[in-house]
C-alpha positions as CSV (number, residue, x, y, z in Angstrom):
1,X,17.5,5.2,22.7
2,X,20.3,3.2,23.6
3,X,18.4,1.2,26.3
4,X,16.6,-2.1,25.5
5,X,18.3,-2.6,22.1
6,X,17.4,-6.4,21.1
7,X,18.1,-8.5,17.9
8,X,14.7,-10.8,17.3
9,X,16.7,-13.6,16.7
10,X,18.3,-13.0,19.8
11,X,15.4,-12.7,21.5
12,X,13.7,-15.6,19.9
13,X,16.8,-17.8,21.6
14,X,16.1,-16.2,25.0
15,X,12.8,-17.5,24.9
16,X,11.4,-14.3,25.1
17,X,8.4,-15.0,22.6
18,X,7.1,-18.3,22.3
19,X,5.0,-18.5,19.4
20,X,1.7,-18.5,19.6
21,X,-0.3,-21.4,18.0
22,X,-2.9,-20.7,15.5
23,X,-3.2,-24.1,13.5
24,X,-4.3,-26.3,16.3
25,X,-8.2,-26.3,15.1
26,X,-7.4,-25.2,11.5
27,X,-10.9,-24.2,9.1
28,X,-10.3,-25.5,6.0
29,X,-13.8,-24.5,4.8
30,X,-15.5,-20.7,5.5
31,X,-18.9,-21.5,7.5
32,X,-22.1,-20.0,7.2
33,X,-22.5,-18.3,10.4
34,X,-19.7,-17.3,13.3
35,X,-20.6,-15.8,16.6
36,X,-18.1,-14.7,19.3
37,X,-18.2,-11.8,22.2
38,X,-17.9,-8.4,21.6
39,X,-15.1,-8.4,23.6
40,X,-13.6,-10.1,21.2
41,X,-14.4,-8.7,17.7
42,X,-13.1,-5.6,19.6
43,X,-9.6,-7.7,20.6
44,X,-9.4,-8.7,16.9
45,X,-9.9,-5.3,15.9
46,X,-7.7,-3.5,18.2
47,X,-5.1,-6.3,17.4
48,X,-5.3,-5.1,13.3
49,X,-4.6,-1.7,14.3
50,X,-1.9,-2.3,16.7
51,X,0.0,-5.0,14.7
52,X,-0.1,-2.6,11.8
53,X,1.2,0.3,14.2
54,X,3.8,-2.0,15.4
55,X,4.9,-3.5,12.0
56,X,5.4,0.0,10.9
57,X,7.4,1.2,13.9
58,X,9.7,-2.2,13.4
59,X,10.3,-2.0,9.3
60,X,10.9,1.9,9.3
61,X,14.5,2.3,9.6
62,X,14.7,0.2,6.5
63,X,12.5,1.2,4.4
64,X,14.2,1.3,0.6
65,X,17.4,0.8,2.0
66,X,17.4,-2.6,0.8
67,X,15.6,-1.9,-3.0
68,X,15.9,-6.1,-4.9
69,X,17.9,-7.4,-1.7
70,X,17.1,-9.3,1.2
71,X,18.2,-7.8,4.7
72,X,20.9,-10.5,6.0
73,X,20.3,-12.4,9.5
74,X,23.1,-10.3,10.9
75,X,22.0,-7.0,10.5
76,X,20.5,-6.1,13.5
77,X,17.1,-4.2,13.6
78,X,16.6,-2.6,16.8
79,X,13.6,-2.7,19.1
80,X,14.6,-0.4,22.2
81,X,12.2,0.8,24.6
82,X,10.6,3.5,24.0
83,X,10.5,3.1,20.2
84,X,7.1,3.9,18.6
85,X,7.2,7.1,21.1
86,X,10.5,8.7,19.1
87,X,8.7,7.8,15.9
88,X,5.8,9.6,16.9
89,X,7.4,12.7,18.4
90,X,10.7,13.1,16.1
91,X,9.5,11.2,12.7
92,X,5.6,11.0,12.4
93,X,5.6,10.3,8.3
94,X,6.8,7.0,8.7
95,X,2.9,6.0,10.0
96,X,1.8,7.1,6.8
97,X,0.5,3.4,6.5
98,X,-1.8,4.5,9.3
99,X,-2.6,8.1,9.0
100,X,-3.9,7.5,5.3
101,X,-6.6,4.6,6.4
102,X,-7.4,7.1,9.1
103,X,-8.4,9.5,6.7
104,X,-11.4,7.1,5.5
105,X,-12.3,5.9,9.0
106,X,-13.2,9.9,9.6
107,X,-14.8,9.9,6.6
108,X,-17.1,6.8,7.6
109,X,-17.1,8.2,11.3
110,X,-19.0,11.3,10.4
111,X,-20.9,10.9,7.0
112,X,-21.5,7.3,7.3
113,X,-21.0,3.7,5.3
114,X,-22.8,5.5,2.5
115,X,-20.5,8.3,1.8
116,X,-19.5,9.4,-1.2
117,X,-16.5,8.8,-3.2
118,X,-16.0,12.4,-3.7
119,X,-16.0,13.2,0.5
120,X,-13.5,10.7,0.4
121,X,-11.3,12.2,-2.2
122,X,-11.5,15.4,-0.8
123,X,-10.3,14.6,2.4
124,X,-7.7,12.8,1.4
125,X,-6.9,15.6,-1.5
126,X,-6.8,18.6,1.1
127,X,-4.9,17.0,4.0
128,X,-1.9,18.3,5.4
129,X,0.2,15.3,4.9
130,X,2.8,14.8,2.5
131,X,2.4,12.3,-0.4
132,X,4.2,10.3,-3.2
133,X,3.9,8.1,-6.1
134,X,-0.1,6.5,-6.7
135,X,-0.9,8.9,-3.6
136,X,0.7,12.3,-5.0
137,X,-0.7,11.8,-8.7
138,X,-4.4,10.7,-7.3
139,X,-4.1,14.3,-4.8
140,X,-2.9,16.2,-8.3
141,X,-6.0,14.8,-10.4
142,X,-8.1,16.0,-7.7
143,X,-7.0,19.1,-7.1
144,X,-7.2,19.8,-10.9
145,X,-10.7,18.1,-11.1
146,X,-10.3,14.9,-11.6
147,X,-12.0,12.9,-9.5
148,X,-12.1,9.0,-8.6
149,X,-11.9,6.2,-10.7
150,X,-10.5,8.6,-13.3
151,X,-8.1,9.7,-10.4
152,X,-6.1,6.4,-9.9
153,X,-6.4,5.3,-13.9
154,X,-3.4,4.5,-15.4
155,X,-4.0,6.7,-18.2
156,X,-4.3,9.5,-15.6
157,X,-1.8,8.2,-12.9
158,X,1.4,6.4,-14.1
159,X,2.3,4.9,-10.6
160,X,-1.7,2.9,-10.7
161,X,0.1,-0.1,-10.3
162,X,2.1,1.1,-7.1
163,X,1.6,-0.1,-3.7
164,X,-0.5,3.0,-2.3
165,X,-4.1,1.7,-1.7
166,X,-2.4,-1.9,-0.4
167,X,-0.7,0.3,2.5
168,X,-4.4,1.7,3.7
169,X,-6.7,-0.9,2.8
170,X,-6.4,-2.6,6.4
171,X,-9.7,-0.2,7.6
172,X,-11.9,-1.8,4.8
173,X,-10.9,-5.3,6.5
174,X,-11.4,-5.0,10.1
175,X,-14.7,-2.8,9.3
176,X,-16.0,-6.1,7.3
177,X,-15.1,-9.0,10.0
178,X,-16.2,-12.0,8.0
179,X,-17.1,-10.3,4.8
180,X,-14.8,-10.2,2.7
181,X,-17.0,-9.4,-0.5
182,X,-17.9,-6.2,1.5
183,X,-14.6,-5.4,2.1
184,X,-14.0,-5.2,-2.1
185,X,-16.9,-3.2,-2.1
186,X,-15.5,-0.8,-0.5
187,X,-12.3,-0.7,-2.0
188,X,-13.9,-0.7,-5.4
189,X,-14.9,2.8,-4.4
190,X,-11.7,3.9,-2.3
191,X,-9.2,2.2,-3.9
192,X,-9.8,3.5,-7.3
193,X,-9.2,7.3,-5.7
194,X,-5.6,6.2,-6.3
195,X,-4.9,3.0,-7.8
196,X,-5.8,0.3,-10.7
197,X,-5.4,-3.0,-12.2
198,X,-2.5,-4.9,-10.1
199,X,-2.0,-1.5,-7.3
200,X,-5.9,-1.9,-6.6
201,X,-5.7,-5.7,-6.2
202,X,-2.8,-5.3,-3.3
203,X,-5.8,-3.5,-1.3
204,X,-8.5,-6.2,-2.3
205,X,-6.0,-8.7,-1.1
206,X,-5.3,-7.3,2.4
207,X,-8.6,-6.1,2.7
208,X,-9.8,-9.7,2.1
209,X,-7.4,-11.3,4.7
210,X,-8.4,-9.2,7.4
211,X,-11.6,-9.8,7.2
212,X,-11.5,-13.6,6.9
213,X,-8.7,-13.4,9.8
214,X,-12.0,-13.3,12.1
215,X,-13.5,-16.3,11.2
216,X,-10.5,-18.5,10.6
217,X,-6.9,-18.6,12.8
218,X,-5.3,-20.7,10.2
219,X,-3.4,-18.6,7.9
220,X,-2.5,-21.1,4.8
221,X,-6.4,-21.3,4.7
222,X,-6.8,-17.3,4.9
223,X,-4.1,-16.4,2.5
224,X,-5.2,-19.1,0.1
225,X,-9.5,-18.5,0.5
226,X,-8.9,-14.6,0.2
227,X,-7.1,-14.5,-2.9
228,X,-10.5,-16.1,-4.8
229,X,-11.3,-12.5,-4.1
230,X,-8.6,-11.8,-6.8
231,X,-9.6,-12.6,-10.8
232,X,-7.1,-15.5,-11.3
233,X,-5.7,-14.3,-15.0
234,X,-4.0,-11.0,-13.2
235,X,-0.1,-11.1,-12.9
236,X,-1.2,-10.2,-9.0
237,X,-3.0,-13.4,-8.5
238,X,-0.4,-15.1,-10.5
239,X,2.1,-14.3,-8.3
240,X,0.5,-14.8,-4.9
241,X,-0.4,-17.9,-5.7
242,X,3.0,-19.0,-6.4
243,X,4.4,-17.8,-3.2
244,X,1.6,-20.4,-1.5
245,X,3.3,-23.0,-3.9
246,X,6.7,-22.1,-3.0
247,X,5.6,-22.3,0.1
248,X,4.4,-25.7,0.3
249,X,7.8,-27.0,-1.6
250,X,10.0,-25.0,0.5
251,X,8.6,-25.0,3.9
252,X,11.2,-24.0,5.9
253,X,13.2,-22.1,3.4
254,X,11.8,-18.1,3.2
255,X,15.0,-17.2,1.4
256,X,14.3,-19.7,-1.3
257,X,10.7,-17.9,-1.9
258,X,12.1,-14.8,-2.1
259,X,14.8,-15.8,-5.2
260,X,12.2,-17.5,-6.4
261,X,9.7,-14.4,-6.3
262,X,12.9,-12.2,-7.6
263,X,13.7,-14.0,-10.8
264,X,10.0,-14.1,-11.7
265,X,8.1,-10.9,-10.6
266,X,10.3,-8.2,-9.7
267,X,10.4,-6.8,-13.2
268,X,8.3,-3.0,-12.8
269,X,6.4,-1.6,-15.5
270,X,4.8,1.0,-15.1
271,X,6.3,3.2,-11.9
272,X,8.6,5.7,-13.8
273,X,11.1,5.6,-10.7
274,X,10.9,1.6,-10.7
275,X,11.8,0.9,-14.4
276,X,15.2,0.3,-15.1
277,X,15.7,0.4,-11.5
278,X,16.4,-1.7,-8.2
279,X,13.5,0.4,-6.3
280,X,10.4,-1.2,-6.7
281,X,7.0,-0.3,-4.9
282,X,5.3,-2.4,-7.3
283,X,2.5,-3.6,-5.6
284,X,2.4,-7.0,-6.8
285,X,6.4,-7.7,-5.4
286,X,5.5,-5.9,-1.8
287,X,2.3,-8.1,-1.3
288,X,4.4,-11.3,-2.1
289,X,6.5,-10.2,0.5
290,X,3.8,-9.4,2.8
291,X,2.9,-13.3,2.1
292,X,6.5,-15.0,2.8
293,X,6.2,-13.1,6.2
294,X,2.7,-14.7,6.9
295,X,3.5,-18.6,5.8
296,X,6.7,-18.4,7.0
297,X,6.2,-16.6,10.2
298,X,3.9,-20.1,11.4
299,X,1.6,-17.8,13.6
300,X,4.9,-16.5,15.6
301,X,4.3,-12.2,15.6
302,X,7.7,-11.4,16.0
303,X,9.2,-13.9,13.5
304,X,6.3,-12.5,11.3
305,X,7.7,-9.5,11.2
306,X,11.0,-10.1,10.9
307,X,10.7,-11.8,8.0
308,X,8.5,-9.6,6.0
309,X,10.7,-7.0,7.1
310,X,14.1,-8.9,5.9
311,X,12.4,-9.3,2.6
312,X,13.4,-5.8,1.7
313,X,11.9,-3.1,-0.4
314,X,9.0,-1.1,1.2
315,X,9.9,-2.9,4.4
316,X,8.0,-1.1,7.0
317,X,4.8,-1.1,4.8
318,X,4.8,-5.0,4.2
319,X,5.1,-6.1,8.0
320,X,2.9,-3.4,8.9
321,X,0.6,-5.5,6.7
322,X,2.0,-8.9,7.7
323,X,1.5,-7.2,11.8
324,X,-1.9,-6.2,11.5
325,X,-3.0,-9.7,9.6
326,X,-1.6,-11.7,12.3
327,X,-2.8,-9.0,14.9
328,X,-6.0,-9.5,13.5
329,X,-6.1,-13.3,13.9
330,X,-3.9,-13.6,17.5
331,X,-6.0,-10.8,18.8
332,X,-4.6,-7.4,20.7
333,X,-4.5,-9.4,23.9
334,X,-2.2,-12.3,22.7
335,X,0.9,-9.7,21.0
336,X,3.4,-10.4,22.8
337,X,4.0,-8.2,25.6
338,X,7.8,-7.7,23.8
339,X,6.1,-5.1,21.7
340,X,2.9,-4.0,23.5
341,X,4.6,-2.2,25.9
342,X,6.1,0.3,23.3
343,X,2.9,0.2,21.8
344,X,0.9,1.3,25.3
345,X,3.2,4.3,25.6
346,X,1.7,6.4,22.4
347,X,-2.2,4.6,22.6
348,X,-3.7,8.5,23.7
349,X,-1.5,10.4,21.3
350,X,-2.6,11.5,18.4
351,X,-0.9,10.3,15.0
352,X,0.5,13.4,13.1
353,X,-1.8,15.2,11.1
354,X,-5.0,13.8,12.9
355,X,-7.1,14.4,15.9
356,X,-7.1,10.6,16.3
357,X,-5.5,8.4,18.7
358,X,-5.5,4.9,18.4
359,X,-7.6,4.7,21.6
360,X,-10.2,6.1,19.5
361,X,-9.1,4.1,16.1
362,X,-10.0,1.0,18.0
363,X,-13.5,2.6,18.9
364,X,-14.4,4.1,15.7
365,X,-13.5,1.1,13.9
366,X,-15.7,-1.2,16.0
367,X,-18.5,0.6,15.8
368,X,-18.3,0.6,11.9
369,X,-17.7,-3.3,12.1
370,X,-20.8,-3.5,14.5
371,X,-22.7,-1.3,11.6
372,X,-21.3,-3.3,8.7
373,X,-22.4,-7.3,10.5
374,X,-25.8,-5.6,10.7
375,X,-25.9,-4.7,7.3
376,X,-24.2,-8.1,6.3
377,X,-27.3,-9.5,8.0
378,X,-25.4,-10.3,10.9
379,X,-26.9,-9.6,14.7
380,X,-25.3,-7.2,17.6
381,X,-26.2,-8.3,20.8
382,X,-25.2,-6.8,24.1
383,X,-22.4,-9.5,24.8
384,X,-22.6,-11.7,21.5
385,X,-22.4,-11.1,17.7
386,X,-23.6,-13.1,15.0
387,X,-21.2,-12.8,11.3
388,X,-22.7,-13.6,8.3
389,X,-19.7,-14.8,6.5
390,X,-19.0,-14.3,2.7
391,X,-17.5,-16.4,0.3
392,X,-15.0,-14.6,-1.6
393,X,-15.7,-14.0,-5.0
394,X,-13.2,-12.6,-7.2
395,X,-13.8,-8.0,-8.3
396,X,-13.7,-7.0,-11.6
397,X,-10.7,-7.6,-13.9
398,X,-8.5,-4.7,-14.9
399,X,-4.5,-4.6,-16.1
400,X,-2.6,-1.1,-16.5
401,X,0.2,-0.1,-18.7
402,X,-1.6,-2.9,-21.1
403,X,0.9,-3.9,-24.5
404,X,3.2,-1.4,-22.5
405,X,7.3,-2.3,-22.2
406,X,9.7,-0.6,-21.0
407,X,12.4,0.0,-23.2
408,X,15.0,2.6,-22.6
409,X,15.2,5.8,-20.0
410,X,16.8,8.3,-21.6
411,X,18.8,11.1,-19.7
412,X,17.7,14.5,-20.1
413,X,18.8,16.7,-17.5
414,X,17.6,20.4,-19.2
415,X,15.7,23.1,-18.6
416,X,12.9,23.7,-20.3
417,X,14.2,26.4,-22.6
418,X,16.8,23.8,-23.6
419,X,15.0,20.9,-24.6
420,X,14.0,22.1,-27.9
421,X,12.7,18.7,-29.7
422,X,13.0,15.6,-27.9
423,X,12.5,12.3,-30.0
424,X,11.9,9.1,-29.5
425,X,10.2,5.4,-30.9
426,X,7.5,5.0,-28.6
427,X,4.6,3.6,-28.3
428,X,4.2,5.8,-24.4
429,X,6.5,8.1,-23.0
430,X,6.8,10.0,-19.3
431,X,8.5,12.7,-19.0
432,X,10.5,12.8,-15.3
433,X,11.4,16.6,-14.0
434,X,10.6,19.2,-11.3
435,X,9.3,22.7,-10.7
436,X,11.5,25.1,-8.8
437,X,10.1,28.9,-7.8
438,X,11.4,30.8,-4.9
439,X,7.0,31.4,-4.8
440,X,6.2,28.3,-3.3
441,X,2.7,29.0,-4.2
442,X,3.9,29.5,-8.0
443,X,1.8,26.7,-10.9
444,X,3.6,26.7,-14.3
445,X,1.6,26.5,-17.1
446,X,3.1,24.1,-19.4
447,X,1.9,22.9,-23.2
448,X,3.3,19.5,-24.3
449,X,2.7,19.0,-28.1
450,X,3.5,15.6,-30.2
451,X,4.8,15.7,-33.7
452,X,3.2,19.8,-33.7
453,X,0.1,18.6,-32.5
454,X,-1.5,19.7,-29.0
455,X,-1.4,17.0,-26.1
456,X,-2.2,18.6,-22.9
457,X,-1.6,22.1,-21.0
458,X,-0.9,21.1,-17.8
459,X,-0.8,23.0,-14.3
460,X,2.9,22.1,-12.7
461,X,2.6,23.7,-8.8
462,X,6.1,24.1,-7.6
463,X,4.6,23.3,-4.4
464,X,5.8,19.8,-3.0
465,X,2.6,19.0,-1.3
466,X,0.0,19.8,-4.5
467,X,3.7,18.7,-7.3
468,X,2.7,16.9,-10.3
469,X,4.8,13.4,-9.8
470,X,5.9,14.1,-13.8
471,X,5.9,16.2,-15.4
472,X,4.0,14.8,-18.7
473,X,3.2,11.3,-19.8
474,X,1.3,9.6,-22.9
475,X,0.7,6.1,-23.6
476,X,-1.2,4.1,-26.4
477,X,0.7,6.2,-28.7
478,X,1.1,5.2,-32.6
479,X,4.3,3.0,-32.7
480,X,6.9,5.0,-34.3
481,X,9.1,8.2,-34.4
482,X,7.6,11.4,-32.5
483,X,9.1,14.6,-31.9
484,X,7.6,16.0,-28.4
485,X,7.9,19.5,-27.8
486,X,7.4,22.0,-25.0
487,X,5.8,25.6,-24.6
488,X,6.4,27.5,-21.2
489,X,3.2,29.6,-21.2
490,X,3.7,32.0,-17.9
491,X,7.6,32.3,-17.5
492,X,9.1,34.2,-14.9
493,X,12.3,34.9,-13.9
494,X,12.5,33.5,-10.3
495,X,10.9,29.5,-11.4
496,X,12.9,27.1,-14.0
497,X,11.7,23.8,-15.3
498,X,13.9,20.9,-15.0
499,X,13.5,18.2,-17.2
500,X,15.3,15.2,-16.0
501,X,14.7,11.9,-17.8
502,X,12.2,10.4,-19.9
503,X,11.0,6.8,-19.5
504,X,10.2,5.3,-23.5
505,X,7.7,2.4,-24.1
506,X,7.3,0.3,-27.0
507,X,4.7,-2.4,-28.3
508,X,7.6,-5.4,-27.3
509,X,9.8,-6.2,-24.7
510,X,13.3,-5.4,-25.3
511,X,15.4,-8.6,-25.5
């Protein structure tokens, strides 16, 4: 691990990586029809997945360790040789980013573009990995029957908003080269497994870049043509569209972006481990970072993901996106060789938790872009295809955590024999706590009641893989005073209920 240890910038002095130039035919306007080889939809494609894998593999020792800062030019992030191999073999979460679009690409692989939402859901309920956040709460409502869209609903699923779907919505992209509106088709079905409003739009977006990043090799005109695929009153338009503004007024000034994108949209709402908070995987902050990495990085990969790393926050997620864009567009065979050679080292080996390499990612992901042109109209010949292409047209509009302001966190720290009555003015409230049983196997059974009256009885596994993320929440509550109670329903001696915080709304911002 201590061999090959190289700063970027450093590297970038050398003359290691000379950027590779995508704006010397720039498209400013989507055409009707686009045909290339199949040996190059197949580059584009394997250059998604392995940008994304890369990406990852780059931003992971930083990930949250910078929550509402940027990562200064002289910290060093590390590249040794060797790299992605230790990840996968000592630390395989990190490609969670990967693993989780995997999980839909199997599902497509065996049962087809027509598969049910529920296969989906299932597969992704009952796998072995470990979740959090719009994940975790989606695999709860499963496992407790309730299934997509009610499953990423913010009434159902306090972290909608989160960045979840935006980390594994690269698949629905390079399955849809050129289609963008098929892509949000997709994601209107998969996305809402685990997200809403704002947290589904970060996987429209991506989804929507990838797939124009096969027609098109200039990114101000991708970034720019697949946000119309976003309805333009949502705060997550809103905001990308600033960062393309900023980025015309400040060209060559990333940093500048970035204060600007922290004094206007950092604030989190609904995440109950965001609010009141640095840490923020609000998707709509993540993807701006995601963007400052694209415009900024001018078509360079490394620069790309140096900077969408730097920006902080979930920052192995957002170059992993930036990576796989820009792999998308440059193409597997023009990464630089810098970072393919870590890359080539862990190609046959499985990802953790799958029986899929990303040998046979790039396979099974072709073939369901070869399936997908044909049903976009689109013809596969032996040695040429024919895209369709799609003007983007914006999904459905949807907000979560609507008339919803954070206003106070108040500590609790209690079990739940000690909480007695809790009160609070609120027009929501989530209660933050964990389950503890020496059974891991062991589900409380848990009655929340408001002002005497019933709310919910909720299953609370003490299990961390099938955990309730919180323990209770309610929104679009009557404004006013409530007194929320709590009945333990199966105590036993070896389990306690830890209440830790509670996270109060009101009609009004606090100011």
């Amino acid at each position: 691990m201590k061999k090959g240890i190289f700063v970027i910038t450093a590297c970038l002095l050398a003359g290691w990586m000379m950027p590779h130039s995508i704006y010397a035919t720039p498209t400013k306007t989507l055409p009707a029809k686009v045909t290339i080889s199949s040996a190059k939809l197949l580059d584009k494609i394997k250059g998604g997945w392995a940008g994304q894998t890369i990406g990852c593999t780059y931003g992971g020792p930083t990930e949250f360790k910078y929550p509402g800062s940027m990562i200064q030019d002289y910290v060093p992030i590390e590249w040794p040789d060797g790299y992605i191999k230790y990840w996968y073999e000592n630390i395989p979460g990190l490609y969670d980013d990967v693993y989780m679009d995997l999980t839909f690409v199997d599902v497509f692989d065996r049962l087809g573009l027509d598969a049910p939402v529920d296969s989906f859901a299932m597969a992704f309920a009952h796998a072995g990995y470990t979740l959090w956040h719009a994940n975790q709460s989606a695999r709860y409502n499963i496992l407790q029957g309730i299934m997509p869209p009610a499953s990423g609903n913010w009434l159902n699923n306090p972290h909608a908003d989160d960045i979840d779907y935006q980390i594994e919505a690269d698949y629905a992209g390079l399955m849809c080269p050129g289609m963008p509106n098929s892509a949000s088709a997709i994601s209107d079905k998969i996305g809402h497994i685990m997200c809403y409003g704002d947290g589904w739009y970060g996987g429209v977006y991506v989804g929507a870049m990838y797939a124009l990043s096969f027609v098109s090799d200039d990114v101000d005109f991708i970034v720019t043509e697949a946000l119309k695929s976003i309805p333009a009153k949502s705060r997550y338009y809103q905001c990308m569209s600033d960062v393309i503004r900023w980025h015309k007024e400040f060209p060559t000034d990333w940093k500048r972006t970035w204060f600007e994108c922290q004094k206007k949209w950092s604030e989190d709402t609904g995440c109950p481990d965001g609010v009141f908070n640095a840490f923020d995987i609000d998707a709509v902050i993540n993807s701006s970072y995601i963007l400052i990495g694209l415009l900024y990085g001018n078509g360079d990969f490394s620069k790309t993901l140096d900077i969408a790393t730097r920006c902080g926050q979930d920052s192995d997620c957002n170059p992993a996106s930036a990576g796989g864009i820009l792999g998308a567009i440059l193409g597997y065979s023009h990464i630089p060789e810098y970072w393919m050679k870590n890359l080539r080292e862990v190609e046959d080996m499985n990802f953790a938790y799958t029986n899929i390499s990303l040998n046979k990612t790039y396979q099974m992901s072709y073939n369901q872009a070869l399936q997908m042109i044909k049903r976009g109209g689109g013809n596969v010949g032996e040695q040429n295809i024919t895209i369709v292409c799609q003007q983007p047209k914006p999904v459905r509009y949807e907000k979560a955590f609507d008339g919803l302001y954070p206003v106070e966190i108040k500590t609790i720290n209690k079990k739940i024999a000690d909480v007695n009555e809790f009160s609070a003015n609120c027009t929501g409230i989530v209660f933050k706590g964990s389950v503890n049983a020496k059974d891991n196997n062991y589900v409380a059974r848990v009655e929340m009641l408001m002002d005497g009256q019933s709310v919910e009885t909720a299953n609370l596994p003490a299990s961390y893989t099938t955990r309730r993320n919180d323990l209770f929440w309610k929104y679009q509550i009557p404004k006013g005073k409530h007194v929320f109670t709590f009945k333990w329903l199966n105590p036993v001696s070896d389990a306690s209920i830890n209440f830790g915080s509670a996270v109060v709304y009101s009609d009004k911002p606090m100011k």
